[in-house]
N, C-alpha and C positions, 0 to 999 in steps of 0.2 A: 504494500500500500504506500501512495507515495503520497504527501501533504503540502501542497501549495499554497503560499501566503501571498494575497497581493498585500502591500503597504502602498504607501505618501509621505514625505515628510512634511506635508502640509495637506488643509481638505481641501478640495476644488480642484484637484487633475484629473480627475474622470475615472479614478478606482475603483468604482462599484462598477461604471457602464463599462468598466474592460472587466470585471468579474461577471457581468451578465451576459456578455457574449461569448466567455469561457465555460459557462454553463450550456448557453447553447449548444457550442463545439465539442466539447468534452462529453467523451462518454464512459458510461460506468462509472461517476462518480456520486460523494454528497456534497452539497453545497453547508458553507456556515458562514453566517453573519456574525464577524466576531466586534464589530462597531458596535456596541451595545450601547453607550452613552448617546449615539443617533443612527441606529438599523434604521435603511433606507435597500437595503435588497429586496425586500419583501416586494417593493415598489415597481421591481422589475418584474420579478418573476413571481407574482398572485397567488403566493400558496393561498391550501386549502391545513389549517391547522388539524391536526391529528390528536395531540399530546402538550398537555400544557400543565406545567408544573412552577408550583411557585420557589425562589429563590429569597434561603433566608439566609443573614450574614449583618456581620455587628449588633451591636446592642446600647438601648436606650434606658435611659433612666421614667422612672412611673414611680409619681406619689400617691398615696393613698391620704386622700383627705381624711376619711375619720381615726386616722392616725396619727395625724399629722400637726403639731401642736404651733406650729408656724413662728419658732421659734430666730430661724431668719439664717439659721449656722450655713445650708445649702447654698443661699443665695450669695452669701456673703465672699463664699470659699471656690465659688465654683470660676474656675479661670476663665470657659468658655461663652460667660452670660448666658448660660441655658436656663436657666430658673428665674421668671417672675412674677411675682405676685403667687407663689410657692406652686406654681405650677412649670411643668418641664415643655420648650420647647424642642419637640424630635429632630428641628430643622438643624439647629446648633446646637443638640447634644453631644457629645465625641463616643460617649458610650466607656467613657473611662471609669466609672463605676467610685468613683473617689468621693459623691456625695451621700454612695451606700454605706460606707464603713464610717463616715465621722456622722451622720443620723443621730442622735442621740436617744431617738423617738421608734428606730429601725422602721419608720414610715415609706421609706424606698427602697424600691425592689429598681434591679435593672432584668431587661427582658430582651431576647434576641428578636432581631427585626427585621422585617417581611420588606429586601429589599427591591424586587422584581419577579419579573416571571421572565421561564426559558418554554419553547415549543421545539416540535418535532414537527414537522409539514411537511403534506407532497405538494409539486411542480411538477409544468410536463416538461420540466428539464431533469427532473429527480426528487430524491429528498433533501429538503432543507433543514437545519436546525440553527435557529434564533434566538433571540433574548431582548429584553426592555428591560431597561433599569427604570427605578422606579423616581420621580422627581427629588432632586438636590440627596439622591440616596449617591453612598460611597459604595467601595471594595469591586469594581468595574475589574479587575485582574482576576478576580477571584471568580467574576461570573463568566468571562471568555474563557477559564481555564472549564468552567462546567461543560460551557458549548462545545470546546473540542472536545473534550472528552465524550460529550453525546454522540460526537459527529465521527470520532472514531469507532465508537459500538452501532453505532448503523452500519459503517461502512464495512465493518468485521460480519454483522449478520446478514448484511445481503450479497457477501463478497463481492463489494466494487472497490474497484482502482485507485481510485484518487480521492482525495478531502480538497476541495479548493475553496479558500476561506476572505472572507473579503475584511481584512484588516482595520484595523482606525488610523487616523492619523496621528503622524508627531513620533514622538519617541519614547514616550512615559509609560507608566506600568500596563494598560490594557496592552501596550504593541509589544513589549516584552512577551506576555503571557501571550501573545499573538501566536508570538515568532521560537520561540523557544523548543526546540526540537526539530522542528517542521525538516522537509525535504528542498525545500525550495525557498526564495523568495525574489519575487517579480515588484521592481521598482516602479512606479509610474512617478513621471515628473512630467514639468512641462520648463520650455524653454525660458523661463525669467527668472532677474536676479535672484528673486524668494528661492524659487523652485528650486535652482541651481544647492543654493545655500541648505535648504532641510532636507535633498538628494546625500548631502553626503554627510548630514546628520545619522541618518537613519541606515547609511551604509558604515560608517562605525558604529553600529548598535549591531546588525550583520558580522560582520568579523569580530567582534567580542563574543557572539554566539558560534561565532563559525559555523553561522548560515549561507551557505552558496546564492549568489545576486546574480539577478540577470536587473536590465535595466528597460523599460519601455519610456520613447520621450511622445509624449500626447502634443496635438495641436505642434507638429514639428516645426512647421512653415510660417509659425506667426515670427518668428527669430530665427532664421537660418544662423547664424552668426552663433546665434547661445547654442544652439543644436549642435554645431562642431564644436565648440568649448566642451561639450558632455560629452558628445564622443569619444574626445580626445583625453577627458579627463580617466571616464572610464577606463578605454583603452591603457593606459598607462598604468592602472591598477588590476589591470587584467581583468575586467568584468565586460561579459558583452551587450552592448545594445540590442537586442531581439526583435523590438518595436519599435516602429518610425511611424507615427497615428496621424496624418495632416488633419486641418483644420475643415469641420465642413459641418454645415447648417442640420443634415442628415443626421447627425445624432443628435441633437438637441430636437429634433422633430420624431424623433425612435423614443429618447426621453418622455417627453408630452404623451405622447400613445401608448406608455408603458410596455413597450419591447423592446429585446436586447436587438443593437444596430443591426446584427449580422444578420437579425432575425426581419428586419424591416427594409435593408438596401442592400442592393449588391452591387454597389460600389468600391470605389478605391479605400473606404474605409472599413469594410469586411475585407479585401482582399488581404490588407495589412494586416488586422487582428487573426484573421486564417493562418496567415504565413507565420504570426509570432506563435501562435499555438502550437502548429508543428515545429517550430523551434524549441521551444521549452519542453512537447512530449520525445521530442530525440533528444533532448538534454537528460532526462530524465529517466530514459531508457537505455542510458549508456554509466549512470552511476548507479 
């Protein structure tokens, strides 16, 4: 089983719409939305939810009023301003539990907290497994490591090939938990100075894991100019470009109608996404 990660080192390169047309092309896989702070694959590909199971993780503080002698010690003590008017809010709580042990009153309980849900869904491009975190809820690491994990025991029970996972952006703990083992990982960048800059953020985050990088540059043609500076940067560190994506209206109109490009034009922007696909499955097929 092989496990492919797209990343970004920033949002807005077109990382999900080159994971939705990798679903298309790709066969015998599962899909995973590992962006859980904002899954937007769903968007592409219309599952039908299956399985849906709630995600619990950290823990909050809860006073009990008729115990609660409003003595003021909580309030007073508490670093994070969670407590006012002797009531806890869940938004700024840290869940450090440090207003349970100085209580005097033992009126607080802390309680583990219901931070999202995760599903299991078909597509007619396969099965998916997703997740929502739940508003201004933390441990986003902790729930991508769920969803691979789900998306690995599907792929083991229906014996298919590949997990191809549509990453979050940046470098912080969700991309870690993204990236970390994976078989693969597929760069999308685009040609501007950001782009350029958080490309090779997230390629040392790659080689600290010593994860193998291929690189896709999206919208090549808007900067010819920045497009051979990443070539060339690449090149020099031995990574290859796989994808060259020019600019074109067509996807953004495949976007609107919620189908993956390959699936809606057969144009010069399917040809390219075709042709990195079979570059990455012979890449893949050779380690």
């Amino acid at each position: 089983m092989k496990e492919i990660v797209v990343l970004s080192g920033k949002g807005g390169t077109g990382k999900t719409s080159v994971v939705g047309s990798l679903a298309a092309l790709a066969e015998r896989k599962v899909l995973a939305d590992c962006d859980v702070d904002a899954a937007d694959l769903h968007l592409l590909l219309s599952p039908s939810v299956k399985q849906e199971t709630e995600f619990w993780s950290g823990q909050v503080a809860q006073i009990d009023p008729d115990k609660c002698t409003q003595c003021g010690l909580c309030q007073d003590l508490c670093r994070f301003d969670a407590i006012r008017d002797f009531e806890v809010d869940p938004v700024s709580c840290e869940g450090c539990g440090f207003c349970f042990h100085i209580c005097p009153d033992e009126a607080i309980t802390v309680k583990e907290n219901l931070s999202g849900h995760w599903f299991i869904s078909d597509t007619k491009y396969g099965p998916l497994v997703h997740a929502r975190l739940g508003i201004a809820q933390e441990n986003s690491g902790k729930l991508v490591a769920q969803v691979r994990q789900q998306a690995r025991k599907v792929a083991e029970e229906r014996n298919l090939g590949y997990i191809i996972s549509d990453g979050p952006p940046g470098i912080g703990c969700p991309v870690i938990s993204s990236l970390s083992g994976t078989s693969l990982a597929l760069l999308v960048t685009e040609p501007t100075l950001s782009g350029m800059h958080d490309l090779d953020r997230v390629l040392d985050v790659c080689r600290h894991f010593d994860i193998p990088a291929l690189v896709c540059i999206n919208k090549y043609d808007i900067n010819e100019e920045n497009s051979r500076q990443i070539e060339s940067h690449c090149l020099s560190q031995g990574i290859e470009v796989v994808g060259r994506i020019p600019f074109d209206n067509v996807v953004t109109e495949s976007i609107v109608k919620g189908i993956p490009v390959v699936e809606y034009s057969s144009g010069i922007v399917t040809r390219e996404i075709e042709k990195m696909w079979q570059n990455i499955s012979e890449r893949l097929a050779r380690n």
